[in-house]
Backbone as JSON Lines, residues from 0, in Angstrom:
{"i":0,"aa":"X","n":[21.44,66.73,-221.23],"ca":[20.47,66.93,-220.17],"c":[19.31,65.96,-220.37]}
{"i":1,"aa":"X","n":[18.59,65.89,-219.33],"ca":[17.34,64.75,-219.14],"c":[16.54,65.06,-219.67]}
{"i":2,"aa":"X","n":[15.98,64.47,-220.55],"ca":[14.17,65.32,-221.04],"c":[13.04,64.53,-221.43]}
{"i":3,"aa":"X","n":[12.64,63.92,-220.24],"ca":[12.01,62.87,-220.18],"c":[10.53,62.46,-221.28]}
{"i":4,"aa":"X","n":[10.13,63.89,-221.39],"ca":[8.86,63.78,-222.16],"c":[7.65,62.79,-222.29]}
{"i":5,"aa":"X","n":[7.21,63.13,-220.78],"ca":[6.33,61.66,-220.32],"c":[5.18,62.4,-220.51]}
{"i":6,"aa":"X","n":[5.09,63.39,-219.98],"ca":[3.2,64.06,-220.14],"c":[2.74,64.07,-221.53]}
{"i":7,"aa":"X","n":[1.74,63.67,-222.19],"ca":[0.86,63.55,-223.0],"c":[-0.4,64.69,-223.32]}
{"i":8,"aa":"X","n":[-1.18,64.68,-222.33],"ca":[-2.31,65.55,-222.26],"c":[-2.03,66.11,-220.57]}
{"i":9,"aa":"X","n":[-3.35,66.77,-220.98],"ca":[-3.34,68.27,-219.5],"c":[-4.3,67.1,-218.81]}
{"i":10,"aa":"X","n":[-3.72,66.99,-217.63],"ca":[-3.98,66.76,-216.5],"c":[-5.48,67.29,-215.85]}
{"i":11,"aa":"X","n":[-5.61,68.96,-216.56],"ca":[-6.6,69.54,-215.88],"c":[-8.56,69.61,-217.0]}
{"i":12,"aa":"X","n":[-7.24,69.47,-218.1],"ca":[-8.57,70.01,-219.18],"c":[-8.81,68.66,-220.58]}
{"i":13,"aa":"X","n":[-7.62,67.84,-220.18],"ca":[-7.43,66.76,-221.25],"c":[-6.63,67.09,-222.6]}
{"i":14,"aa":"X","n":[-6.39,67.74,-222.97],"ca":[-5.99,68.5,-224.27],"c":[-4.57,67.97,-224.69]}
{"i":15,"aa":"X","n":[-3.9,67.48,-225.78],"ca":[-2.8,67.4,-225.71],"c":[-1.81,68.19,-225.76]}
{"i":16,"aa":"X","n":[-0.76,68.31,-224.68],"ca":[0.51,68.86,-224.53],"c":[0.87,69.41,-225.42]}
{"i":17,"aa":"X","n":[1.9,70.72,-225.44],"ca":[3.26,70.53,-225.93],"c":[4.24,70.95,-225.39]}
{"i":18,"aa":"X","n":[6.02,71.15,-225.94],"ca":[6.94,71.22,-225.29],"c":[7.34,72.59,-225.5]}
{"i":19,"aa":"X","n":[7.62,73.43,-224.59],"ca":[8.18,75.18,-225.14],"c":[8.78,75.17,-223.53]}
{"i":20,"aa":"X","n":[9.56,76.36,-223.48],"ca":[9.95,76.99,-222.37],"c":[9.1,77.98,-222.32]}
{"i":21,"aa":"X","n":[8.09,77.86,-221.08],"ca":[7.75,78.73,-220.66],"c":[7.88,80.39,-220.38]}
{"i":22,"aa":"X","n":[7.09,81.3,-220.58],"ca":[7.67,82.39,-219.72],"c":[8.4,82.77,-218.58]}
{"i":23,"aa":"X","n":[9.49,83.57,-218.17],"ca":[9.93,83.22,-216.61],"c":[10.68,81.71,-216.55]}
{"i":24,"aa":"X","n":[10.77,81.19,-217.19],"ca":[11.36,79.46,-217.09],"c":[13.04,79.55,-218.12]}
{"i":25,"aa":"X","n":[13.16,78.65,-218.1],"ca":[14.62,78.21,-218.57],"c":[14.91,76.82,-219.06]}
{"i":26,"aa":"X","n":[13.47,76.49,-218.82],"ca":[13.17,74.57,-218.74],"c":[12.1,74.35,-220.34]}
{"i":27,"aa":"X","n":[12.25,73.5,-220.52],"ca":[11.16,72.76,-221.73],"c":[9.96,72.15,-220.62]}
{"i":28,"aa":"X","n":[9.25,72.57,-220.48],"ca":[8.1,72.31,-219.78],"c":[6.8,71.65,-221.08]}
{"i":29,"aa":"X","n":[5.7,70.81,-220.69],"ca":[4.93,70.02,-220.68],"c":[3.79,71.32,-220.53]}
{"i":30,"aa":"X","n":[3.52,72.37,-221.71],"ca":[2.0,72.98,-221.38],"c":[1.13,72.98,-222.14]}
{"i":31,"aa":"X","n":[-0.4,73.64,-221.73],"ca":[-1.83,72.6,-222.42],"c":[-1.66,74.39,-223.39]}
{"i":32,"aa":"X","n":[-1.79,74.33,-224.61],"ca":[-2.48,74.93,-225.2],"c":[-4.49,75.37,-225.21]}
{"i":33,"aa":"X","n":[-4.31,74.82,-224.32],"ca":[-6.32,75.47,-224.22],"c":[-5.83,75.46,-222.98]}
{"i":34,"aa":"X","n":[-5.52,75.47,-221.96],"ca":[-5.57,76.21,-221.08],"c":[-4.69,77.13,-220.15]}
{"i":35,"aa":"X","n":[-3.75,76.62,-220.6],"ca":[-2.1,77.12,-220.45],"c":[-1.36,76.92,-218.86]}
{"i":36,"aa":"X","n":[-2.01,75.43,-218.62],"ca":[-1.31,74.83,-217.4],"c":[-0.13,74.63,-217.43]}
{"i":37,"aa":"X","n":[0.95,74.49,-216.94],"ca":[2.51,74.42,-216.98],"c":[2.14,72.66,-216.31]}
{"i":38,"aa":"X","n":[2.67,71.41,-216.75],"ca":[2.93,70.42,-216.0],"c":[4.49,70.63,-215.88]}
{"i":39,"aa":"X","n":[4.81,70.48,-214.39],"ca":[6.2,69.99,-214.47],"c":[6.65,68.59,-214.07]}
{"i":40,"aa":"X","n":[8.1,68.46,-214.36],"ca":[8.17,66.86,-214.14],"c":[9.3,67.0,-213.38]}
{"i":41,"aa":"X","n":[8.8,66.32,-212.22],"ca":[10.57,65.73,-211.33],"c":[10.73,64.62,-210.91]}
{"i":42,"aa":"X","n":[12.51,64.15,-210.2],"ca":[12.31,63.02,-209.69],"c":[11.55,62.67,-209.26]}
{"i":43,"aa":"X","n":[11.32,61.04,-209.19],"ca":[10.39,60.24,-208.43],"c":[11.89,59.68,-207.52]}
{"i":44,"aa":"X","n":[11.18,59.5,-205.94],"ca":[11.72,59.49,-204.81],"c":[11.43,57.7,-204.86]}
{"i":45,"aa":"X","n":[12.64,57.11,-204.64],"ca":[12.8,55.4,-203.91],"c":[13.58,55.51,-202.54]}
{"i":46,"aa":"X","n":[12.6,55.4,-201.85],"ca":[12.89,55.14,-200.38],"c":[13.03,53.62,-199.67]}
{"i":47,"aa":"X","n":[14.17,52.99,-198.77],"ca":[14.5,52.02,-198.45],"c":[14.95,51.69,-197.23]}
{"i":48,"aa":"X","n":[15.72,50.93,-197.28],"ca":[16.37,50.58,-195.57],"c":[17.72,49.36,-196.05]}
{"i":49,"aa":"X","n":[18.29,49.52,-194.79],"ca":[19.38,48.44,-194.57],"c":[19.3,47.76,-193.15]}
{"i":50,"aa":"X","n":[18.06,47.07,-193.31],"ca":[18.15,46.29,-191.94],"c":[19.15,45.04,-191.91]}
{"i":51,"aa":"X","n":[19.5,45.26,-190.31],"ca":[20.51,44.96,-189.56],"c":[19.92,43.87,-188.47]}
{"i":52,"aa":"X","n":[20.0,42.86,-188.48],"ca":[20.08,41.24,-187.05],"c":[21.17,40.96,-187.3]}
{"i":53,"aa":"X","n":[21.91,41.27,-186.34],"ca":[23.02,40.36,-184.8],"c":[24.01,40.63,-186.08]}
{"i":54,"aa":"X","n":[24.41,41.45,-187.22],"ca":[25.82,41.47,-188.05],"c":[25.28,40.88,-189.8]}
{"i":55,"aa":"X","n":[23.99,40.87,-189.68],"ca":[23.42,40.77,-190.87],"c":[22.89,41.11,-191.46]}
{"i":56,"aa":"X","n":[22.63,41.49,-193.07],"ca":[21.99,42.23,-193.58],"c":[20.61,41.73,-194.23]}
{"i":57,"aa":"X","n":[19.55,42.46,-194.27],"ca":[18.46,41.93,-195.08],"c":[18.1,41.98,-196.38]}
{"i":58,"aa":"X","n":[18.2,41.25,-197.23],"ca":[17.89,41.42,-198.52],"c":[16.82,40.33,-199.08]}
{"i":59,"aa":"X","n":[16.28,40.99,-200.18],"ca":[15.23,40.53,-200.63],"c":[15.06,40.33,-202.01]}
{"i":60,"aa":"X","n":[15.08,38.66,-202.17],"ca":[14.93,38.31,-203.92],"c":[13.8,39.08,-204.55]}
{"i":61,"aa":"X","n":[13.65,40.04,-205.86],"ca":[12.78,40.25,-206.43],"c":[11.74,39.17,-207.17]}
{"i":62,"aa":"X","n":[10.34,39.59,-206.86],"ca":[9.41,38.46,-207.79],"c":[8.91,39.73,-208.89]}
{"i":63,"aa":"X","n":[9.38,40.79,-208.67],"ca":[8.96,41.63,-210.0],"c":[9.46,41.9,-210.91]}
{"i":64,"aa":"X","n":[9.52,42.39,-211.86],"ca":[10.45,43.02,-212.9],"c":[10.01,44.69,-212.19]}
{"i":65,"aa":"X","n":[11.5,45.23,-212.37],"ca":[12.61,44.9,-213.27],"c":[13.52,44.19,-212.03]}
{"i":66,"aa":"X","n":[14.45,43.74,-212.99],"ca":[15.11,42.74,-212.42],"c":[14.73,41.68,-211.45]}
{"i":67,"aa":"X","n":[13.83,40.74,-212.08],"ca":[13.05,39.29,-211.59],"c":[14.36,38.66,-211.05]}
{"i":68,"aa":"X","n":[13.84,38.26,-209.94],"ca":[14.84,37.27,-208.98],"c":[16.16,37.66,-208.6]}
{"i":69,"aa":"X","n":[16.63,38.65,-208.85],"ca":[17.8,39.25,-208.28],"c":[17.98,40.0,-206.71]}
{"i":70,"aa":"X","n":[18.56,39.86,-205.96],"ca":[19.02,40.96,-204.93],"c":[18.53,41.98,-204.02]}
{"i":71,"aa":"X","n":[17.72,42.48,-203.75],"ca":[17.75,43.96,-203.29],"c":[17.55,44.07,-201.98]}
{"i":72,"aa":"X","n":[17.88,45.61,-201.38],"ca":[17.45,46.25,-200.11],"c":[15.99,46.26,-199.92]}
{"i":73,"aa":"X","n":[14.95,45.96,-198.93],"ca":[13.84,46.52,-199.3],"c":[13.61,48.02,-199.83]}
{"i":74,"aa":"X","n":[13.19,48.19,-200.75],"ca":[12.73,49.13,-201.13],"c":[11.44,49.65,-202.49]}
{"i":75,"aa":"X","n":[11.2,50.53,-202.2],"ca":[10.11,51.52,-203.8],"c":[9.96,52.79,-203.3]}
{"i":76,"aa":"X","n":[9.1,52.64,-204.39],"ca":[8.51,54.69,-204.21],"c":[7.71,54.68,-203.71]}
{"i":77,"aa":"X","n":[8.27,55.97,-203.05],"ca":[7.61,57.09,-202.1],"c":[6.15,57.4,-202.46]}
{"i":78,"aa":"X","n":[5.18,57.0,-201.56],"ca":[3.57,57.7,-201.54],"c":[3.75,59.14,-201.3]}
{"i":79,"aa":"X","n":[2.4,59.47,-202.19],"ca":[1.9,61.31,-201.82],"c":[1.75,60.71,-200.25]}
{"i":80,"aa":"X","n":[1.77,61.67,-199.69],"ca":[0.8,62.01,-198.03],"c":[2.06,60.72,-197.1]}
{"i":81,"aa":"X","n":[3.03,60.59,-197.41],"ca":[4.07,60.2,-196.41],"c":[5.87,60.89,-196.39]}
{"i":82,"aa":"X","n":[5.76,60.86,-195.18],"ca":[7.62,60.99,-195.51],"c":[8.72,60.5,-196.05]}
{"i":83,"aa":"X","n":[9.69,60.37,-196.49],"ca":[10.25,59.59,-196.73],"c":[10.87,58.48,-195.56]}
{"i":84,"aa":"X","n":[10.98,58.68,-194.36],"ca":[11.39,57.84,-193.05],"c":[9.71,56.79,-193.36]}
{"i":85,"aa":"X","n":[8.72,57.44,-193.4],"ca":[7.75,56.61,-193.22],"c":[7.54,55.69,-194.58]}
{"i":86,"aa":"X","n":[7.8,56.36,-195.69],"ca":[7.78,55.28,-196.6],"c":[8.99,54.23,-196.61]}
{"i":87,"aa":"X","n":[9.89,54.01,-196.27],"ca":[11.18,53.65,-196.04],"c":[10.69,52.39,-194.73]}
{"i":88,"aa":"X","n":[9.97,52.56,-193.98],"ca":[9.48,51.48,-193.27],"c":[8.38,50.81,-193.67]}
{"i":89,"aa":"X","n":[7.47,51.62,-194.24],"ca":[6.41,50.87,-195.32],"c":[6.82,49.49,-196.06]}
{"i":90,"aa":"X","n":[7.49,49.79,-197.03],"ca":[8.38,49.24,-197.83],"c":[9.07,47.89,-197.79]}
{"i":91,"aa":"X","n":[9.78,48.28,-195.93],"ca":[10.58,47.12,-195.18],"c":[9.6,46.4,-195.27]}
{"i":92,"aa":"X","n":[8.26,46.79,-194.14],"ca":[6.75,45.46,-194.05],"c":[6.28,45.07,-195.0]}
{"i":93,"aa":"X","n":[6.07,46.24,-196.11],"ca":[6.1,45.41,-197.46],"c":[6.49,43.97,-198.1]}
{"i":94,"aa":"X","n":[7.55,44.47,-198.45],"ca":[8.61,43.65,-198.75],"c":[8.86,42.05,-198.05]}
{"i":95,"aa":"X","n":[9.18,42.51,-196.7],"ca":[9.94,41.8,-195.94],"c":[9.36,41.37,-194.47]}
{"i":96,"aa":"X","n":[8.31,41.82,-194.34],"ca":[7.59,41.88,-192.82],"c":[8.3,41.92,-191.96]}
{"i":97,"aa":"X","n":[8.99,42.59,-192.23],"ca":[10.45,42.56,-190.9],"c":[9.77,44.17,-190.12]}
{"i":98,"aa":"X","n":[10.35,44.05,-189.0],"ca":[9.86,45.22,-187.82],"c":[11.04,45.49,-187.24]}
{"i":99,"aa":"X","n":[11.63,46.81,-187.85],"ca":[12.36,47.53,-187.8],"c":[12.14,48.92,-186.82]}
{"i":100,"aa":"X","n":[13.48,49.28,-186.5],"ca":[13.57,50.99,-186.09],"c":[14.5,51.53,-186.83]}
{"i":101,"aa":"X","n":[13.88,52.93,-187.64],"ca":[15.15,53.83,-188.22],"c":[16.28,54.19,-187.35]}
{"i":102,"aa":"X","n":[17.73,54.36,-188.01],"ca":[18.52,54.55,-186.82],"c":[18.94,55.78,-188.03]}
{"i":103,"aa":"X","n":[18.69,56.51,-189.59],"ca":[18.68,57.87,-190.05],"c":[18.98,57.78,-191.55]}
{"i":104,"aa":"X","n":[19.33,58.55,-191.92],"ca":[19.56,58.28,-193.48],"c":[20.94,58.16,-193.73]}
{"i":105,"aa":"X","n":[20.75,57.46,-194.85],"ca":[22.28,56.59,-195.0],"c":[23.22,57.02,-195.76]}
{"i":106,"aa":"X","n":[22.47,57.04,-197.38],"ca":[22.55,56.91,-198.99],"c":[21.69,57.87,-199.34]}
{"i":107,"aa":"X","n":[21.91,58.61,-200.17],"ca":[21.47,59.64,-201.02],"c":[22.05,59.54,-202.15]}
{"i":108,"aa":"X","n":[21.48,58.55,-203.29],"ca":[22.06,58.37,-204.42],"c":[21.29,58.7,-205.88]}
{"i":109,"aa":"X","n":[21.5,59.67,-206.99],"ca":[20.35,60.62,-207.64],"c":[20.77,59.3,-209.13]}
{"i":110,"aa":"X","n":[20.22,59.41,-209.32],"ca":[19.37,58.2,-210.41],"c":[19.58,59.02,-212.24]}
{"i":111,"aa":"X","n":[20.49,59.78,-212.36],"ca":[19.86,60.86,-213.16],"c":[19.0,60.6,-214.34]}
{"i":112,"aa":"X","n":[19.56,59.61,-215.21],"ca":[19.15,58.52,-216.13],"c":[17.79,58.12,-216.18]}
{"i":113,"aa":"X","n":[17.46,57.85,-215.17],"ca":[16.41,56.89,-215.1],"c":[15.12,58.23,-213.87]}
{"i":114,"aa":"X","n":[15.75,59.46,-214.05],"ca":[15.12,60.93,-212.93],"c":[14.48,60.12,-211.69]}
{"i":115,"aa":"X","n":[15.41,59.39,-210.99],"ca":[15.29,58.9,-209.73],"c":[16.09,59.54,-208.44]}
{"i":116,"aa":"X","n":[15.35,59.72,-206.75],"ca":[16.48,60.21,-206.41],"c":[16.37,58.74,-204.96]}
{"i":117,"aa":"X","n":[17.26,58.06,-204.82],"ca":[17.4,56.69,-204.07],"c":[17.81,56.84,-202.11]}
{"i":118,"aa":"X","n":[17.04,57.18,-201.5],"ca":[17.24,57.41,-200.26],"c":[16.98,56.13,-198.91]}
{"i":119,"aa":"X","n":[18.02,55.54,-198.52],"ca":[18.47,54.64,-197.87],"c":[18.45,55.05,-196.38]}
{"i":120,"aa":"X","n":[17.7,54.39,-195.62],"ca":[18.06,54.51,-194.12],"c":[18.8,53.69,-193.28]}
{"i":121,"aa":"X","n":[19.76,53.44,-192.51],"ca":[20.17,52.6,-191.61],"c":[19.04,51.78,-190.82]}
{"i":122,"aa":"X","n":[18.67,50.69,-190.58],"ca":[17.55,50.44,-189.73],"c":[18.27,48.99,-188.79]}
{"i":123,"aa":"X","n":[17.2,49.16,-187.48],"ca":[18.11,47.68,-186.73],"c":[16.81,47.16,-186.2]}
{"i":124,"aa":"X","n":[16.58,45.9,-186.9],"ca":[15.61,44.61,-186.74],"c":[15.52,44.9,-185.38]}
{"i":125,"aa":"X","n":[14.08,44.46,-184.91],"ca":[13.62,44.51,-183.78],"c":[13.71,43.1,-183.36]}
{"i":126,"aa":"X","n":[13.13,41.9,-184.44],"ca":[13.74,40.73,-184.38],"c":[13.98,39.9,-185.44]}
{"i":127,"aa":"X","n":[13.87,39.1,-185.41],"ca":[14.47,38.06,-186.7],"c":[13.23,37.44,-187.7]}
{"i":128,"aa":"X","n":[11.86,37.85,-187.35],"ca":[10.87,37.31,-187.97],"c":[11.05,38.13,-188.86]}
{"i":129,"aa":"X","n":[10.79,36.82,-190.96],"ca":[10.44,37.56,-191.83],"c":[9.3,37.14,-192.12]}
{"i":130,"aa":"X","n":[8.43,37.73,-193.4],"ca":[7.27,37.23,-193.77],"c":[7.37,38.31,-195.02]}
{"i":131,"aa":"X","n":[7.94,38.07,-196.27],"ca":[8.17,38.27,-197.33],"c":[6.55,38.19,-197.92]}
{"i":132,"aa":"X","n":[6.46,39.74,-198.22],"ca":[5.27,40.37,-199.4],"c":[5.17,39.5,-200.75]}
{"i":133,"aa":"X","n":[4.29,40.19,-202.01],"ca":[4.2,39.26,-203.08],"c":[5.0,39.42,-203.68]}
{"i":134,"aa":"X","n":[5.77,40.99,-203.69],"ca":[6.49,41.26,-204.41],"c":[8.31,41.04,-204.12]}
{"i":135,"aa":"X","n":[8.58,39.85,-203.15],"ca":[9.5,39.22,-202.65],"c":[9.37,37.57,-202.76]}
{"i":136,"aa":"X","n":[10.28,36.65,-203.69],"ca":[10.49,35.51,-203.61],"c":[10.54,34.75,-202.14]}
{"i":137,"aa":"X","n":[11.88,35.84,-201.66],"ca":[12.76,35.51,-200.41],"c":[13.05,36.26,-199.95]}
{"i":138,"aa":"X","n":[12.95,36.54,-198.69],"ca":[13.86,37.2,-197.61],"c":[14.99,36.49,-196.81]}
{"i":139,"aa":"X","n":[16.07,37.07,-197.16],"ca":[17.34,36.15,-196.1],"c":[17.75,37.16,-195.42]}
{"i":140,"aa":"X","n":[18.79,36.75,-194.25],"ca":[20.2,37.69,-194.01],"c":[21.05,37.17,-193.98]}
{"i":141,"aa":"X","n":[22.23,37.85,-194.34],"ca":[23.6,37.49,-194.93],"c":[24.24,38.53,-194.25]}
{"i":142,"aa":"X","n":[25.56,37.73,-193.87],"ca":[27.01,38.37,-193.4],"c":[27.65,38.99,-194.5]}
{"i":143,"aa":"X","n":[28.17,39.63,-194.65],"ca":[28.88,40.11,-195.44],"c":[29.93,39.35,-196.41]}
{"i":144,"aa":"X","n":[30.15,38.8,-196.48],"ca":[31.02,37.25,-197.2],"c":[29.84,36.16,-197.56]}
{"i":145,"aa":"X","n":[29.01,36.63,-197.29],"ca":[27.37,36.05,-197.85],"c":[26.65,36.51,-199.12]}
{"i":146,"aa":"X","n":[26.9,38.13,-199.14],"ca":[26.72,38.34,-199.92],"c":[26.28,38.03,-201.21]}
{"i":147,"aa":"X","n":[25.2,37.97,-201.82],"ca":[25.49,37.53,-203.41],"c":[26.02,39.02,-204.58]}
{"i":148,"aa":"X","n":[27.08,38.95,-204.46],"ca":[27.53,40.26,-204.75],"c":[27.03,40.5,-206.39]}
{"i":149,"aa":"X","n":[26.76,39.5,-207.14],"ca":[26.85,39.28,-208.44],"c":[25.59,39.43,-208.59]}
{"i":150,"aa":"X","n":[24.53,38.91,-207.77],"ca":[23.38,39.18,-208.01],"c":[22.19,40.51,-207.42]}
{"i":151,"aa":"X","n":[23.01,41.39,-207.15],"ca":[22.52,42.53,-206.47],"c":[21.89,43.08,-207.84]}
{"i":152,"aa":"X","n":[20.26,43.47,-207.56],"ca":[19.38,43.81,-208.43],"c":[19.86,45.57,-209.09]}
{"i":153,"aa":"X","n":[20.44,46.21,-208.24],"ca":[20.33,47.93,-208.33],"c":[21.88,48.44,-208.33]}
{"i":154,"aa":"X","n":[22.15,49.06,-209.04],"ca":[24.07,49.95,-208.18],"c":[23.59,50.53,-207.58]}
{"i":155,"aa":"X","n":[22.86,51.09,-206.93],"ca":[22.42,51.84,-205.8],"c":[22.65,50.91,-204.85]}
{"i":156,"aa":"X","n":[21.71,49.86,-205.21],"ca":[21.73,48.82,-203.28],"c":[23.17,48.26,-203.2]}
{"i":157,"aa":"X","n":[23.72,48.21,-204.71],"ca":[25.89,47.79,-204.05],"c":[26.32,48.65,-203.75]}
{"i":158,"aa":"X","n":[26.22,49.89,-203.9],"ca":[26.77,51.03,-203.44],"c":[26.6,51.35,-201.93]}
{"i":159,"aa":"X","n":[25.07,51.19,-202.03],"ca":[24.64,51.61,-200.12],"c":[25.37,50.17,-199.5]}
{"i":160,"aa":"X","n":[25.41,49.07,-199.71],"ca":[25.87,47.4,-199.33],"c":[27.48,48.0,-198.71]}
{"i":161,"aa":"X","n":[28.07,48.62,-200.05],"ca":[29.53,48.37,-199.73],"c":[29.52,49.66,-199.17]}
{"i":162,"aa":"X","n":[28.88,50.94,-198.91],"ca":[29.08,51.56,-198.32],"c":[29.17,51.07,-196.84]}
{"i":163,"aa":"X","n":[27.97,50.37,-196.15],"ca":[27.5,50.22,-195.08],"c":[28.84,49.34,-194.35]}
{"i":164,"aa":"X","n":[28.95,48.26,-194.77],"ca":[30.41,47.05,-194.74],"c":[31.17,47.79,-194.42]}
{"i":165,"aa":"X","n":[31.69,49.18,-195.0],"ca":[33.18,50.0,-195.01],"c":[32.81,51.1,-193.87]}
{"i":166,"aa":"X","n":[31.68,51.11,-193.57],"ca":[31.72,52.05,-192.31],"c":[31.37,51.18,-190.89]}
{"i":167,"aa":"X","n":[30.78,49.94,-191.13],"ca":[30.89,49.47,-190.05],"c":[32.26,48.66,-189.61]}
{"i":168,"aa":"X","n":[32.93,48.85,-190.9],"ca":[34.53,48.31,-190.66],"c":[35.45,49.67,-189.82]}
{"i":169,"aa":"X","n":[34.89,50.47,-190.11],"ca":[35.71,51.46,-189.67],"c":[34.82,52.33,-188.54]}
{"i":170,"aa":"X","n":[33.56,51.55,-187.57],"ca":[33.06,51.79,-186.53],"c":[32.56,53.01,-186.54]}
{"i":171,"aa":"X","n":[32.12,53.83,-187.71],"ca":[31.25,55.17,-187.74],"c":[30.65,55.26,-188.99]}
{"i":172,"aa":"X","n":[29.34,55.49,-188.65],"ca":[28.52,55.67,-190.19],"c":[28.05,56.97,-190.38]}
{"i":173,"aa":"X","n":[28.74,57.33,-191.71],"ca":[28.08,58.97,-192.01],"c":[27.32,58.75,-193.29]}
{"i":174,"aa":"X","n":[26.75,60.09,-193.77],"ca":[25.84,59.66,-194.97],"c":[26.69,59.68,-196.3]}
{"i":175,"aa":"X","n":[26.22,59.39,-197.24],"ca":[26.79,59.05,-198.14],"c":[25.75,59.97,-199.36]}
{"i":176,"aa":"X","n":[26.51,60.22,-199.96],"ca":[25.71,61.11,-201.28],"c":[26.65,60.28,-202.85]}
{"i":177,"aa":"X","n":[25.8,60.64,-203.97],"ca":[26.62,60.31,-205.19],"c":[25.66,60.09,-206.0]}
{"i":178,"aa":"X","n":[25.98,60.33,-207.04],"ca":[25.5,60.49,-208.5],"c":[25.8,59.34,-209.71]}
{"i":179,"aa":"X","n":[24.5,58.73,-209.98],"ca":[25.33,57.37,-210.93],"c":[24.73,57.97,-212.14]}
{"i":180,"aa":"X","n":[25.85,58.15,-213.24],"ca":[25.1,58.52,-214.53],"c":[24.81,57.62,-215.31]}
């Protein structure tokens, strides 16, 4: 099982942590001895897109680590005080200055390893203008035989990639769920 052990001190009172199962719990929880706050810890949410011009896909060279100069879907994490549809277009302008419409969710892929949960939307370019953020080398689109299959930054974004290819080969897109350990 996962046990990430990221909290340090209380959040509320400063004090340092420790690890016990709580009362009522079943979990190793993160609580303050001086004040007896429970921190809990869960996934962190990466929200994205698969934009779509005229049979092409958008992808975007990384200028960050992790994985500098490789591959990806636009995407990151999810802000407090948004949805995930709304961070998922954030992200796109981010990234990619591309101006998109959601067409729903795609990919639902849980991260367990790394306590990520990876949520992908279908999206279709409004038009062909990019204007790639700082945290993008390049923005291209590529056909599918364009692909840089080798250099895809995430198994998440080859997974949602070859998902997307195999349902628009077969003219219906449903969502997709899965678990990479």
């Amino acid at each position: 099982m996962f046990t990430p052990r990221r909290i340090k001190h209380c959040r509320l009172c400063g004090a340092a942590v420790t690890y016990r199962v709580p009362l009522d719990d079943t979990r190793e929880r993160a609580v303050c001895p001086a004040c007896s706050e429970i921190h809990y810890e869960n996934p962190i949410n990466v929200v994205g897109t698969v934009p779509v011009w005229s049979e092409r896909v958008l992808l975007c060279r990384r200028n960050i680590e992790p994985r500098f100069g490789l591959w990806t879907l636009p995407a990151g994490f999810l802000e407090l005080g948004e949805s995930a549809a709304d961070g998922a277009l954030r992200e796109t302008v981010e990234e990619a200055g591309a101006k998109i419409e959601l067409q729903g969710l795609f990919t639902v892929l849980d991260v367990v390893r790394a306590g990520q949960v990876h949520l992908f939307y279908r999206a279709r370019m409004l038009d062909a203008t990019l204007v790639p953020g700082p945290e993008t080398i390049e923005a291209r689109l590529f056909r599918e035989d364009e692909v840089p299959w080798d250099e895809i930054a995430f198994r998440t974004v080859k997974q949602t990639l070859e998902h997307f290819f195999a349902d628009r080969r077969a003219g219906v897109f449903v969502l997709h769920t899965a678990s990479i350990a």
